[in-house]
Structure formats: structure tokens, C-alpha cells
C-alpha positions, 0 to 999 in steps of 0.5 A: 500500500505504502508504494502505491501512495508513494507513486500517486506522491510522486506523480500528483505532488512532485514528492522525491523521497530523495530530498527527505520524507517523513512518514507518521501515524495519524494516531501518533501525530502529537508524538511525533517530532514531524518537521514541516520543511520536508514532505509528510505522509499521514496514514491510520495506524491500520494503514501502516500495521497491516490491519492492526488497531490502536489498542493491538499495536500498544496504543491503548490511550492517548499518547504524551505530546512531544516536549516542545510542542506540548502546551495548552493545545499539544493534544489536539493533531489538528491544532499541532498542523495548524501551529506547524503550516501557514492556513492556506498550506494544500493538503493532498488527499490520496485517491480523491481529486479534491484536497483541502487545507490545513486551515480546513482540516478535520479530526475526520480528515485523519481517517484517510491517508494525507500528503502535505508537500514541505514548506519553504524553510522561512515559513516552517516557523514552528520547527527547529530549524527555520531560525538556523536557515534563516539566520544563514540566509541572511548571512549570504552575499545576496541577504541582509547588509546589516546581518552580513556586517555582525561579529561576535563583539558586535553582537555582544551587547544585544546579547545582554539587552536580550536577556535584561528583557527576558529578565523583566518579562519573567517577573509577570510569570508565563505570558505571550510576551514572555514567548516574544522575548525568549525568541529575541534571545534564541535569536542571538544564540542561533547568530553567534552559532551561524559566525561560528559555523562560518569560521568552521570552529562550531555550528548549532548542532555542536551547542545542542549537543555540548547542553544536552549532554553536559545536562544528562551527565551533571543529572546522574539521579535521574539518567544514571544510578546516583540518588538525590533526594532533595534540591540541597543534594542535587546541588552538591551533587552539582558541585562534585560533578562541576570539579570533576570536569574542571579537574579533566580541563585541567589535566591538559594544562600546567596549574602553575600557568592557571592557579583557576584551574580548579577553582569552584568558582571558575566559569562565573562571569566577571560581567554579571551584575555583582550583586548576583555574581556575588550571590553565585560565588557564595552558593558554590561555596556553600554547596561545598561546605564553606558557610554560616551555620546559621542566618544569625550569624550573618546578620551579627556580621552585618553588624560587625561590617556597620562598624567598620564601615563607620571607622573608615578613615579615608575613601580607599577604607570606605569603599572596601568596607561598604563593599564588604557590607553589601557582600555580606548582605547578599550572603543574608539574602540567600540564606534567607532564599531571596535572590539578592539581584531580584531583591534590589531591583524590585527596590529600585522600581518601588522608589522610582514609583514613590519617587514619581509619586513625590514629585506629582504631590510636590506639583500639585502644590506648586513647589519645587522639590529643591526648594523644600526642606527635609522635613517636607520631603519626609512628608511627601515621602510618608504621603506617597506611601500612604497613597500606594496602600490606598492603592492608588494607581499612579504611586503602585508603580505599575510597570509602563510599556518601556 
């Protein structure tokens, strides 16, 4: 049957098995990783078992949808089309002179074999590899001026302003724009791959590999034989794993040209914001071991860093001591689970809404805020306060568009 299918393909589609053909059961379709850039064939499970049903060939329920492609709609094969393929995109009938669409598609189309032809690579948006094409095509002599002109260090900023605004967006949770942003930083992954690829150093498959392998391996309890029953034994299972593979790196290397070598802390950025590189430093050090025993203990060095602080004699002495204070702090805060980062920027956006709050109360009444006391500033602080716990919309800080 199958050869007979695939020679009415050939004939009516232009179908050449040569260039790639994927072959799927209609009842497996949500478990199936189908790519819509290459021809598909879509048959019963009757069609392609020889008669057998559902249930005889294993299938006795409804099957998990593929990671990935498993949201709110992974169940439903109809919709998986119309996520994968442009509505207007021809599906084949087999022995029927009329198609249809996959816009018009229904769950009783799925009795009867189908045929959809590929799509152009651009618009297979859905699948893994449209990105990579993509960002390949505009790379090519004949594409984008401006994509042609990027280097490593070109793109190095955009890199971070992605991740700043994927870092904002989380802070509403799960949300479409949170889709968005994560395709502007998948963005700049898939543009750092393409340069790299055309220095013949790396290319996307080589960065998939190097996460899902190093993944598989620093998760022993759950793709080995190891055991971790809580977060906190992951974690030092994490670390032990971590040195072990600096010890390997190592081993090439001469420690005397590199006192890092094996370091816990190697690999921390020295770019990241340093209240969570401080943080980071701190949990790899607590996962070996090397921490306060207690949250109390933190807070009387606090107190002990206030004091010196205070006791600086000059600026050199102030600026070491202030930052021993706040190096301290974060300690406080992750002992208290608070991500310290997180922490100070949701301070930030509560003074800049008090502080918008000041100034509006301050205009109202006609008067500069320099012009005043502190006093009066105190006062109009204390009123913005109290105007944010009456709930008033201008001093919650709501966040603007920008």
C-alpha cells in the first residue's frame, strides 16, 4: 500500500523521497517530532500495521505530546498542523481529486491517508530549524547588509539587552510576551552559532549537543544510578560533578600557568551584575561546605561590617568596607532564599514609583522639590506611601510599556 501512495506522491505532488520524507501515524501525530520543511505522509495506524488497531499495536490511550510542542493545545493533531503550516498550506488527499487545507482540516480528515508537500524553510516557523536557515540566509552575499556586517563583539551587547528583557518579562510569570522575548534571545544564540559555523570552529548542532549532554551527565539521579533526594543534594551533587570536569580541563594544562584551574568558582562571569555574581560565588561555596551555620550569624556580621564601615578613615577604607557590607548582605539574602539581584531591583522600581509619586504631590502644590526642606520631603515621602496602600494607581508603580 505504502508504494502505491508513494507513486500517486510522486506523480500528483512532485514528492522525491530523495530530498527527505517523513512518514507518521495519524494516531501518533502529537508524538511525533514531524518537521514541516520536508514532505509528510499521514496514514491510520491500520494503514501502516497491516490491519492492526490502536489498542493491538500498544496504543491503548492517548499518547504524551512531544516536549516542545506540548502546551495548552499539544493534544489536539489538528491544532499541532495548524501551529506547524501557514492556513492556506494544500493538503493532498490520496485517491480523491479534491484536497483541502490545513486551515480546513478535520479530526475526520485523519481517517484517510494525507500528503502535505514541505514548506519553504522561512515559513516552517514552528520547527527547529527555520531560525538556523534563516539566520544563514541572511548571512549570504545576496541577504541582509546589516546581518552580513555582525561579529561576535558586535553582537555582544544585544546579547545582554536580550536577556535584561527576558529578565523583566519573567517577573509577570508565563505570558505571550514572555514567548516574544525568549525568541529575541534564541535569536542571538542561533547568530553567534551561524559566525561560528562560518569560521568552521562550531555550528548549532555542536551547542545542542555540548547542553544536552553536559545536562544528562551533571543529572546522574535521574539518567544514571546516583540518588538525590532533595534540591540541597542535587546541588552538591552539582558541585562534585562541576570539579570533576574542571579537574579533566585541567589535566591538559600546567596549574602553575592557571592557579583557576580548579577553582569552584571558575566559569562565573566577571560581567554579571555583582550583586548576583556575588550571590553565585557564595552558593558554590556553600554547596561545598564553606558557610554560616546559621542566618544569625550573618546578620551579627552585618553588624560587625556597620562598624567598620563607620571607622573608615579615608575613601580607599570606605569603599572596601561598604563593599564588604553589601557582600555580606547578599550572603543574608540567600540564606534567607531571596535572590539578592531580584531583591534590589524590585527596590529600585518601588522608589522610582514613590519617587514619581513625590514629585506629582510636590506639583500639585506648586513647589519645587529643591526648594523644600527635609522635613517636607519626609512628608511627601510618608504621603506617597500612604497613597500606594490606598492603592492608588499612579504611586503602585505599575510597570509602563518601556
Amino acid at each position: 500500500m505504502l508504494d502505491a501512495l508513494l507513486a500517486e506522491a510522486r506523480l500528483r505532488w512532485g514528492l522525491d523521497p530523495g530530498a527527505g520524507l517523513q512518514i507518521v501515524a495519524a494516531e501518533r501525530l502529537v508524538a511525533t517530532p514531524v518537521e514541516a520543511s520536508r514532505p509528510v505522509v499521514v496514514l491510520p495506524l491500520a494503514a501502516l500495521g497491516g490491519g492492526a488497531s490502536a489498542v493491538e499495536s500498544g496504543i491503548a490511550g492517548p499518547l504524551e505530546p512531544l516536549p516542545g510542542r506540548h502546551g495548552p493545545l499539544g493534544r489536539d493533531p489538528i491544532a499541532l498542523f495548524r501551529r506547524l503550516y501557514p492556513s492556506g498550506h494544500v493538503v493532498g488527499r490520496f485517491g480523491a481529486a479534491d484536497g483541502t487545507t490545513v486551515g480546513a482540516l478535520t479530526a475526520a480528515d485523519l481517517a484517510a491517508p494525507l500528503y502535505l508537500a514541505p514548506v519553504p524553510a522561512e515559513l516552517a516557523a514552528a520547527g527547529p530549524w527555520a531560525m538556523p536557515w534563516i539566520s544563514d540566509r541572511l548571512r549570504r552575499p545576496d541577504g541582509c547588509p546589516w546581518d552580513r556586517e555582525q561579529t561576535h563583539e558586535s553582537l555582544r551587547n544585544h546579547l545582554l539587552e536580550e536577556a535584561y528583557e527576558v529578565y523583566d518579562e519573567l517577573a509577570d510569570g508565563a505570558t505571550p510576551a514572555l514567548a516574544d522575548e525568549l525568541g529575541d534571545l534564541w535569536l542571538q544564540v542561533v547568530l553567534h552559532a551561524q559566525l561560528a559555523a562560518e569560521a568552521g570552529v562550531f555550528d548549532l548542532a555542536d551547542v545542542q549537543a555540548a547542553i544536552a549532554t553536559k545536562i544528562v551527565r551533571r543529572h546522574p539521579h535521574v539518567f544514571g544510578e546516583a540518588r538525590a533526594e532533595t534540591a540541597s543534594d542535587v546541588n552538591r551533587q552539582w558541585e562534585r560533578i562541576k570539579d570533576g570536569e574542571r579537574a579533566v580541563a585541567a589535566a591538559g594544562s600546567d596549574p602553575a600557568d592557571d592557579p583557576r584551574a580548579r577553582s569552584a568558582l571558575d566559569g562565573i562571569s566577571r560581567s554579571l551584575p555583582a550583586l548576583a555574581a556575588s550571590q553565585e560565588m557564595q552558593e558554590r561555596a556553600a554547596n561545598l561546605g564553606y558557610d554560616w551555620p546559621d542566618v544569625e550569624g550573618v546578620l551579627v556580621k552585618v553588624e560587625e561590617e556597620i562598624a567598620e564601615l563607620r571607622a573608615a578613615a579615608d575613601p580607599r577604607q570606605r569603599s572596601e568596607e561598604l563593599g564588604d557590607l553589601m557582600f555580606v548582605v547578599v550572603s543574608v539574602a540567600r540564606r534567607l532564599g531571596v535572590e539578592a539581584e531580584a531583591a534590589l531591583r524590585a527596590a529600585n522600581d518601588k522608589f522610582r514609583a514613590r519617587f514619581r509619586t513625590v514629585e506629582r504631590l510636590a506639583a500639585e502644590r506648586g513647589t519645587a522639590l529643591r526648594d523644600l526642606d527635609f522635613a517636607a520631603l519626609d512628608d511627601l515621602w510618608n504621603a506617597a506611601k500612604a497613597a500606594e496602600r490606598a492603592g492608588d494607581p499612579v504611586a503602585a508603580g505599575r510597570r509602563s510599556a518601556t
